[in-house]
C-alpha positions as CSV (number, residue, x, y, z in Angstrom):
1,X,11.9,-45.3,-80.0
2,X,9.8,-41.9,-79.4
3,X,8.0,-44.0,-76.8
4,X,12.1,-44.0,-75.0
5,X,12.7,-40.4,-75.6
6,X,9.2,-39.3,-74.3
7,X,9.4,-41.1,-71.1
8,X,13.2,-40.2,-70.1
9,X,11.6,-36.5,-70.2
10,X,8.4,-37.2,-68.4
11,X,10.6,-38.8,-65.6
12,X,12.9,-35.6,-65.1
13,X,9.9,-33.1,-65.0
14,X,8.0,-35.1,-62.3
15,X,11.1,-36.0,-60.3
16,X,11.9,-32.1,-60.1
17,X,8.2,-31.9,-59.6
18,X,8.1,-33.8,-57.2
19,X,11.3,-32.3,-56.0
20,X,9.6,-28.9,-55.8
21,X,6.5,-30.1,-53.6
22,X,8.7,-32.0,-51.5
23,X,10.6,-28.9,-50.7
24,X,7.5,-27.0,-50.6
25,X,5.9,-29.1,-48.0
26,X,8.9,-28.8,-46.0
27,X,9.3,-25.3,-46.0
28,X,5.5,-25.1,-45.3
29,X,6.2,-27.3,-42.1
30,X,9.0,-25.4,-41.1
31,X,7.0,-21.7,-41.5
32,X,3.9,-23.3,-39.3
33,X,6.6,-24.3,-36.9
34,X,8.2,-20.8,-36.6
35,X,4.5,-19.2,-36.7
36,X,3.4,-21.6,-33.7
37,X,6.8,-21.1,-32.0
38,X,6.5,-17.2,-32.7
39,X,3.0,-17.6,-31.2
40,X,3.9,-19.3,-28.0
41,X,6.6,-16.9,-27.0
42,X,4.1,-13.9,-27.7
43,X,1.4,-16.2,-25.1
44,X,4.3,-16.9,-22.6
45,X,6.0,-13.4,-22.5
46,X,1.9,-11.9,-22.3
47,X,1.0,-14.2,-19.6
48,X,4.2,-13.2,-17.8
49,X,2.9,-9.4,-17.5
50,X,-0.5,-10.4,-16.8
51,X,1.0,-12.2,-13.6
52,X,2.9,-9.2,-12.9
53,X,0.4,-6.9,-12.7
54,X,-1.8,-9.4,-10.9
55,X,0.8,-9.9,-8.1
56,X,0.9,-5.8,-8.0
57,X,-2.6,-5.9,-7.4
58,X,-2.9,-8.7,-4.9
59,X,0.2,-6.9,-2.7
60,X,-1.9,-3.6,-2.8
61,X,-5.1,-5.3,-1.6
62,X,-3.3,-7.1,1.0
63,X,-1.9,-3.7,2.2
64,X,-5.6,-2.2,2.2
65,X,-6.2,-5.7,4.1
66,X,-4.9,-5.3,7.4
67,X,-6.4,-1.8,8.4
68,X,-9.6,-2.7,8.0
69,X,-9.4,-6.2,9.4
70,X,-8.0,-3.7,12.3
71,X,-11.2,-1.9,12.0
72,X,-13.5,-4.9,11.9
73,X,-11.9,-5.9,15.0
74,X,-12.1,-2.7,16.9
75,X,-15.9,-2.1,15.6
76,X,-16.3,-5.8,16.9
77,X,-15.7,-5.6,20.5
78,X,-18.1,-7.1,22.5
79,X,-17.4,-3.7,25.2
80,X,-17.9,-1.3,22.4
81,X,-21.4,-3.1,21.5
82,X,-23.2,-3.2,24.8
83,X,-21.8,0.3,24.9
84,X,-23.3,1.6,21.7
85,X,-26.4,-1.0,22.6
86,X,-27.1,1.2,26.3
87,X,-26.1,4.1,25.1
88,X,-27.6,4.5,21.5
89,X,-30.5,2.2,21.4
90,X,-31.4,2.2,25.2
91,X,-31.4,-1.4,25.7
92,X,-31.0,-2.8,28.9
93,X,-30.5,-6.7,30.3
94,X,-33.7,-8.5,30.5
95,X,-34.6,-9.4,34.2
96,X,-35.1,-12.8,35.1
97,X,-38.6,-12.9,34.3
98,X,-38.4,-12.1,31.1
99,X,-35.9,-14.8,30.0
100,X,-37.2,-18.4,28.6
101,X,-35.1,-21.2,28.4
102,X,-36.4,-23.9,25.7
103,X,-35.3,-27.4,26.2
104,X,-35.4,-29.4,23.3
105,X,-34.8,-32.9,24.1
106,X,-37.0,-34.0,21.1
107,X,-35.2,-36.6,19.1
108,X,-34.7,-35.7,15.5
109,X,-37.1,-38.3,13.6
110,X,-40.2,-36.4,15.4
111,X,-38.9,-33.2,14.1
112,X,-39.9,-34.0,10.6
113,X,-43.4,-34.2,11.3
């Protein structure tokens, strides 16, 4: 009969045993879940400013943009470089005889030779 009595107590301590790491286990799951839900909102609302700030900075670089592609087109003009070309550097058309024309009719499998 102790062999009775010993197991109708062995089976209430590991039933709340296993009770406890049952409970355990789920409460571990549901802290990870919080931490890794936690975690994503801190990642979401971050990534949020960063695109913020990056939107800020892409408007202010687009303003700075536009004047100087205004520049580069005014510093581009083919009147303003033969001007500065004559003027500055002294160069003048090239007279007929000076000019070469080179005809290349040569079909592209010579050229690799």
């Amino acid at each position: 009969m102790q062999d009775h009595k010993s197991r109708t107590q062995v089976q209430p301590r590991s039933r709340r045993a296993a009770r406890l790491a049952l409970m355990l286990f789920c409460a571990g799951l549901i802290t990870v879940g919080a931490v890794f839900y936690l975690w994503q909102r801190y990642q979401y609302i971050r990534l949020g400013f960063e695109v913020a700030a990056l939107r800020a900075q892409l408007e202010q670089l687009e303003r700075r943009l536009e004047p100087l592609q205004v520049e580069a087109d005014f510093l581009s003009r083919p009147e303003r470089i033969d001007a500065l070309a004559r003027d500055t550097l002294g160069l003048v058309p090239p007279v007929p005889s000076q000019v070469i024309v080179v005809e290349q009719d040569v079909p592209a499998a010579d050229l690799s030779r």
